[in-house]
C-alpha positions in Angstrom: 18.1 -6.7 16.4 21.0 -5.2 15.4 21.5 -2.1 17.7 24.6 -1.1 19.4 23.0 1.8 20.9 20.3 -0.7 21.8 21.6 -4.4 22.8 18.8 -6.6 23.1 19.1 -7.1 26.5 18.6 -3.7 27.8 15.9 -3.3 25.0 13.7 -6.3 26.6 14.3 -4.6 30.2 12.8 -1.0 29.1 9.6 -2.7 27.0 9.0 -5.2 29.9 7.4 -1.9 31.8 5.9 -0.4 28.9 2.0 -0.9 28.9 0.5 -2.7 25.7 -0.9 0.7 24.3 2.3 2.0 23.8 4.1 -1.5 23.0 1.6 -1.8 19.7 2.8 2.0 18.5 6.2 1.3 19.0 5.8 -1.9 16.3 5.6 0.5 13.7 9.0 2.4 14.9 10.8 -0.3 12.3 10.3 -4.2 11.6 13.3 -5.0 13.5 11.2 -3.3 16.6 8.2 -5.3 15.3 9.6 -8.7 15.0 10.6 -7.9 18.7 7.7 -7.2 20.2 5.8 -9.5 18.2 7.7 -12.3 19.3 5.9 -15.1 21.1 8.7 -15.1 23.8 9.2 -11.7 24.5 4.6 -11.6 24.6 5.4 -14.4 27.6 8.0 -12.1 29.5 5.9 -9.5 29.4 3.0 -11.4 30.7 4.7 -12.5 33.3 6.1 -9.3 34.4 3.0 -7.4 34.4 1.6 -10.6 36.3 4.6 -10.3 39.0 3.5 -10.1 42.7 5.4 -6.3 43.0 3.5 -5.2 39.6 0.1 -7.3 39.6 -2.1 -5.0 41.8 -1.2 -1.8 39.8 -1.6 -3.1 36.5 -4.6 -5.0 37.5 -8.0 -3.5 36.1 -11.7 -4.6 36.6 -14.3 -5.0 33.1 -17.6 -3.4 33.5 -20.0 -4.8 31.8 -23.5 -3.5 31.8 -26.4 -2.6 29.1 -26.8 1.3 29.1 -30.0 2.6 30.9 -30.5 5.5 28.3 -29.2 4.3 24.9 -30.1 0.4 25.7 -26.7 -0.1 24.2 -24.0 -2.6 25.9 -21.1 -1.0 27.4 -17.8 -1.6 28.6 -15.4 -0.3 30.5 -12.6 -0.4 32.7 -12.1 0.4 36.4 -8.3 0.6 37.9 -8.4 -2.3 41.1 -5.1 0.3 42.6 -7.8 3.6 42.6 -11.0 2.4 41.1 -10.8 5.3 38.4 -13.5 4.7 35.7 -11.7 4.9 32.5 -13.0 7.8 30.3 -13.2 6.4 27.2 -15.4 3.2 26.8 -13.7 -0.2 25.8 -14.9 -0.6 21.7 -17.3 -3.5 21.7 -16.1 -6.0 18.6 -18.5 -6.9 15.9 -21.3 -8.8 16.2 -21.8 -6.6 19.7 -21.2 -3.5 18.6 -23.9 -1.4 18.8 -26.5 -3.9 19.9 -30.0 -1.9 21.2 -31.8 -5.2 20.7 -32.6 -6.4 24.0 -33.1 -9.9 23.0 -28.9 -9.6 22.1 -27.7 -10.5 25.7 -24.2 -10.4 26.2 -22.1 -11.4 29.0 -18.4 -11.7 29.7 -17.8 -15.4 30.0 -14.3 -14.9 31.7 -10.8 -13.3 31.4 -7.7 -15.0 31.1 -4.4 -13.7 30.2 -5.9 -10.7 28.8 -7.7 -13.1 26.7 -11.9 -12.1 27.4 -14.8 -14.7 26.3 -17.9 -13.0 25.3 -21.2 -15.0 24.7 -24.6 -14.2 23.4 -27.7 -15.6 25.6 -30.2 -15.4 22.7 -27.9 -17.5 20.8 -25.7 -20.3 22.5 -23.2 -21.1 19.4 -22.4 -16.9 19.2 -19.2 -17.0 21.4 -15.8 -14.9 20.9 -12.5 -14.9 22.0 -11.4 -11.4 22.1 -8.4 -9.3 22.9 -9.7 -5.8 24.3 -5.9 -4.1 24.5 -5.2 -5.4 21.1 -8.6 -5.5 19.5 -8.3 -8.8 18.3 -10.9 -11.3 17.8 -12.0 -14.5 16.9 -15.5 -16.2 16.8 -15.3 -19.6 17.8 -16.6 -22.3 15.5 -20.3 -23.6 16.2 -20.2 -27.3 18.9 -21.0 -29.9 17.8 -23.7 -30.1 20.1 -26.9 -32.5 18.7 -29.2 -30.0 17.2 -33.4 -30.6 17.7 -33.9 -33.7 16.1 -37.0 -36.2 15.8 -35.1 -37.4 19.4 -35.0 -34.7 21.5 -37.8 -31.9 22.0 -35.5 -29.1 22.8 -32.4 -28.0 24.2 -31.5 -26.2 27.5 -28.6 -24.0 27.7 -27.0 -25.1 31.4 -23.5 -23.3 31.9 -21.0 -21.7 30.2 -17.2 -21.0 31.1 -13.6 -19.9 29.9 -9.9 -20.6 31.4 -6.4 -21.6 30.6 -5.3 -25.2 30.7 -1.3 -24.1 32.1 -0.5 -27.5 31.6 -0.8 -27.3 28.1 -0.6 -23.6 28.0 -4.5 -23.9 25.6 -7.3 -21.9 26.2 -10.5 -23.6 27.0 -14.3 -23.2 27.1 -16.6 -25.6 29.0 -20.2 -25.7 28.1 -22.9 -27.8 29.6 -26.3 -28.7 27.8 -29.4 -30.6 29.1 -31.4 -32.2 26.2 -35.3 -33.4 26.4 -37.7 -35.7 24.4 -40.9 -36.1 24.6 -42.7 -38.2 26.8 -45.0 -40.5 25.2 -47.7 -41.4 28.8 -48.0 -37.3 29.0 -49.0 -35.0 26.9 -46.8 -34.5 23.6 -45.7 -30.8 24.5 -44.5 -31.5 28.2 -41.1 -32.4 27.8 -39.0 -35.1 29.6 -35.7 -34.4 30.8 -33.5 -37.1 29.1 -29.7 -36.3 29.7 -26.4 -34.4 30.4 -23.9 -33.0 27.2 -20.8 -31.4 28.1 -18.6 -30.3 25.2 -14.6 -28.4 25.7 -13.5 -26.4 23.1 -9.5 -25.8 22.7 -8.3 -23.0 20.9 -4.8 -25.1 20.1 -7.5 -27.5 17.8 -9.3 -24.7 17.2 -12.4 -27.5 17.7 -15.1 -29.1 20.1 -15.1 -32.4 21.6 -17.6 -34.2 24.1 -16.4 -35.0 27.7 -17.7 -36.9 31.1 -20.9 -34.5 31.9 -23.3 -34.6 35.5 -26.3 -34.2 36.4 -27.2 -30.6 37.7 -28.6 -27.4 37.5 -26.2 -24.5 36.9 -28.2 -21.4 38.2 -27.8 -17.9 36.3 -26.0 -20.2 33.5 -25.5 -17.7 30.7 -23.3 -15.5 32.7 -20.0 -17.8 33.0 -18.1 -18.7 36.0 -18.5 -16.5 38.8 -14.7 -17.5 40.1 -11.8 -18.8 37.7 -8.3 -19.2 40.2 -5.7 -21.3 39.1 -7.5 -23.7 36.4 -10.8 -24.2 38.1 -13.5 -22.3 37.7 -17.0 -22.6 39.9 -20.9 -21.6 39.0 -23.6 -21.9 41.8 -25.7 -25.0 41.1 -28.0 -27.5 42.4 -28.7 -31.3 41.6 -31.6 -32.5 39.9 -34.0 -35.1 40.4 -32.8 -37.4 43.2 -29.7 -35.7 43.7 -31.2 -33.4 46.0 -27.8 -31.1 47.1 -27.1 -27.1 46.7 -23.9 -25.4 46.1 -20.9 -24.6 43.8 -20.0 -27.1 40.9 -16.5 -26.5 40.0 -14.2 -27.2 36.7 -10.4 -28.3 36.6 -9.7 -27.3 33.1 -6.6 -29.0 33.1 -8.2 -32.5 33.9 -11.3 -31.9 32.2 -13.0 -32.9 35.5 -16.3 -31.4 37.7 -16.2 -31.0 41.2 -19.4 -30.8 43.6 -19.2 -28.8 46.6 -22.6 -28.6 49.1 -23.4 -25.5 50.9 -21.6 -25.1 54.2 -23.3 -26.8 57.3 -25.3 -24.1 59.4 -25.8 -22.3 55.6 -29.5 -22.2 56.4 -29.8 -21.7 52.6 -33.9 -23.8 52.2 -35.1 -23.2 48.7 -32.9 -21.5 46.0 -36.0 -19.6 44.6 -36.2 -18.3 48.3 -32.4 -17.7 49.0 -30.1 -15.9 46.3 -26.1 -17.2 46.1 -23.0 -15.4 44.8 -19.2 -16.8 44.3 -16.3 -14.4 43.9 -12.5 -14.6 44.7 -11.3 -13.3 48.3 -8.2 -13.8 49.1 -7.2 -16.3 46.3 -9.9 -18.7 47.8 -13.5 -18.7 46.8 -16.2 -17.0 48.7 -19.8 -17.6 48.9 -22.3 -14.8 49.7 -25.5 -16.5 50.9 -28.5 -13.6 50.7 -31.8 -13.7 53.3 -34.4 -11.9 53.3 -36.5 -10.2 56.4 -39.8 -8.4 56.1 -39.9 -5.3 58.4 -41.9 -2.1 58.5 -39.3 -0.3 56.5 -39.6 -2.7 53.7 -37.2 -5.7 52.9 -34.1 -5.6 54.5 -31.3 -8.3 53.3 -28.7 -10.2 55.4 -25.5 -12.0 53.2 -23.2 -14.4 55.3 -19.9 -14.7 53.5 -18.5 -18.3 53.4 -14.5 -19.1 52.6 -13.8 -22.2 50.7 -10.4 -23.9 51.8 -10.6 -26.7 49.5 -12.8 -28.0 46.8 -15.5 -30.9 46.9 -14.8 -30.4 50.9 -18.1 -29.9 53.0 -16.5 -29.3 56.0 -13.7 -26.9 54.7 -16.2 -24.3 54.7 -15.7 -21.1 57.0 -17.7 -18.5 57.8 -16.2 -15.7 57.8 -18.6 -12.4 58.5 -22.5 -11.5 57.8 -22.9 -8.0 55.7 -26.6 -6.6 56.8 -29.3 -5.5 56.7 -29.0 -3.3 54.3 -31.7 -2.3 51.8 -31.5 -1.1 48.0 -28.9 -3.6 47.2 -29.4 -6.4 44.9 -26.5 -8.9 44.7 -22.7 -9.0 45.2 -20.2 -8.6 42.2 -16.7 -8.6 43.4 -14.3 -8.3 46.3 -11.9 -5.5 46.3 -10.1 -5.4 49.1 -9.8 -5.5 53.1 -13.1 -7.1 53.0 -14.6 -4.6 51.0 -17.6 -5.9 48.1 -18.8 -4.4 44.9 -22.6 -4.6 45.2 -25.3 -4.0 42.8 -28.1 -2.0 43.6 -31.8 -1.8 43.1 -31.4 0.6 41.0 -28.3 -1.2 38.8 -25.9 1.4 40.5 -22.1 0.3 40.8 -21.4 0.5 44.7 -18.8 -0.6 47.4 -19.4 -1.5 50.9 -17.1 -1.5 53.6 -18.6 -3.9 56.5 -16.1 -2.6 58.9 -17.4 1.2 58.6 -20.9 -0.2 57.1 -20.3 2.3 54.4 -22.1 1.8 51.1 -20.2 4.3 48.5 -21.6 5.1 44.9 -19.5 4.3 41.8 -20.0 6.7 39.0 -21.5 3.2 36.7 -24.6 2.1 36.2 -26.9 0.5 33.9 -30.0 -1.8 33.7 -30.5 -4.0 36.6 -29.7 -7.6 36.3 -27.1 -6.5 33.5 -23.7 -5.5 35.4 -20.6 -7.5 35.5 -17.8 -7.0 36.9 -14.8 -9.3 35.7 -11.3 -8.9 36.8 -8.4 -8.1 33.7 -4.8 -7.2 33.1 -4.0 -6.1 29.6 -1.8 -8.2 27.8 -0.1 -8.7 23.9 -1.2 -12.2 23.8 -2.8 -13.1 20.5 -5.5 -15.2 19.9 -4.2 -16.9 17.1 -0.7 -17.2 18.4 -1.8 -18.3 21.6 -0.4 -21.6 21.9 3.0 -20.8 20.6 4.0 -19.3 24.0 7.0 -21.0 25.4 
């Protein structure tokens, strides 16, 4: 850019702490300031100074997603992590999710990286999108090449879906797990027979699928992505199948393309997982696992969580307890950690709340929405584009 009232380098140090909104309206100042902004290594700077440990917590935002309880329509928006202001204006769904009133249409935010957000549609597992909320770019990712029903299997079961970056090889990744039946041919024709495992990574650099090493398990609540993603590995609450008798989190290394099976903590207490209910979320950089029980009482059902810290993955023993949240009654599940120990809960009635164990304080957010149907997924605005992704330096 050839600007004597603006060198480069002072140029570069003003945008740095310009948020993306005004970054995109100042492309169309002149082309020079386009091909600036635009350019794959000033996108990185930028990512990385909004990312910076001084900057991170104020730029840092939360996505709310939930399905409307009047209109029936999926909305989302975003919540500052610095003051937890709701922002007023809803965050435009792209198309196909639009609009949707259909409740069959079930979408969920997969994950956020980057300011990169996977969206995926439960009544359909090949409708996934990468999307761009801050720049409103989008791209539907092709269709796996998962086997379809054929004379061999009977059907397929959807079992886990999730989204990170591989900074090794600065791609974009999505995992997804399948569990395929057949027939068996001793039992009746309809009862279907668990036959085997399909795991498939897509790369947005190929901008294809490919099949990798799967296990055996059950991923629990599997249409809803990973409930933690920190530093390339993500987690989903699962369970093993068959002989593999074990509960706990199954982790992914996107870099290495590898799972990792942690069992619940010793002392967990956890019996059945149709009697217990478990939720993963970030604390402190580490994961954390709330482990929900149940007491009847006059009242009515009160419910205890004990919060679990994991210090290192596939570890049993690494495993600490950290504090029990209860009993408390109207609340549903855990959805976040804030800060100073302090939880997003979902109520009974799909009200947004925080609780503050320290106080035992249970305040009301001004978001709600259907139960069962809030999300709440951490984000940071960023330029990074979709399809220029994998030309960051």
């Amino acid at each position: 850019m050839n600007n004597d009232d603006f060198p480069d380098d002072l140029l570069l140090q003003i945008l740095l702490w310009l948020p993306v909104i005004s970054l995109s309206r100042f492309k169309c100042v002149c082309k020079s300031w386009y091909a600036f902004i635009s350019d794959q290594t000033f996108i990185y700077k930028h990512l990385l100074h909004t990312q910076s440990p001084s900057n991170r917590n104020k730029n840092a935002l939360f996505l709310v997603n939930r399905r409307d309880k009047i209109t029936s329509k999926l909305v989302v928006s975003t919540l500052s992590y610095e003051t937890l202001q709701v922002s007023l204006a809803q965050v435009p769904l792209p198309t196909p999710y639009s609009g949707i009133m259909d409740k069959r249409a079930q979408m969920y935010i997969v994950g956020s990286c980057n300011g990169l957000v996977c969206l995926h549609d439960n009544s359909s597992w090949n409708n996934t999108l990468l999307w761009n909320p801050a720049t409103k770019e989008t791209k539907v990712v092709p269709i796996s090449n998962m086997p379809r029903l054929s004379a061999d299997y009977d059907f397929v079961d959807f079992n886990g879906i999730g989204f990170g970056f591989d900074a090794k090889t600065h791609d974009y990744k999505i995992i997804k797990n399948f569990r395929l039946y057949e027939p068996d041919s001793y039992l009746d024709p309809y009862f279907p027979m668990f036959c085997m495992y399909h795991s498939e990574v897509y790369s947005l650099r190929t901008n294809s699928w490919r099949q990798i090493d799967s296990v055996p398990c059950h991923i629990w609540d599997s249409t809803r992505g990973m409930r933690t993603n920190q530093n390339g590995i993500g987690t989903w609450w699962a369970s093993g199948n068959g002989d593999t008798n074990w509960q706990g989190i199954m982790s992914f290394d996107i870099t290495n393309e590898v799972f990792i099976k942690t069992p619940l903590p010793d002392g967990s207490d956890i019996g059945y997982a149709n009697d217990k209910y478990l939720e993963c979320f970030l604390l402190n950089e580490l994961v954390a696992l709330g482990i929900s029980w149940k007491a009847v009482v006059e009242e009515g059902s009160q419910m205890w969580w004990d919060i679990w810290l994991l210090h290192e993955y596939g570890v049993t023993e690494s495993w600490t307890k950290l504090f029990r949240v209860g009993p408390l009654t109207g609340v549903f599940q855990p959805l976040q950690y804030w800060r100073n120990d302090i939880i997003f809960w979902e109520k009974d009635d799909g009200q947004l709340a925080l609780y503050d164990p320290s106080t035992k304080e249970m305040t009301n957010l001004q978001i709600d929405g259907e139960l069962l149907s809030l999300q709440i997924i951490p984000y940071m605005e960023s330029l990074v584009s979709i399809s220029g992704a994998n030309d960051i330096v």
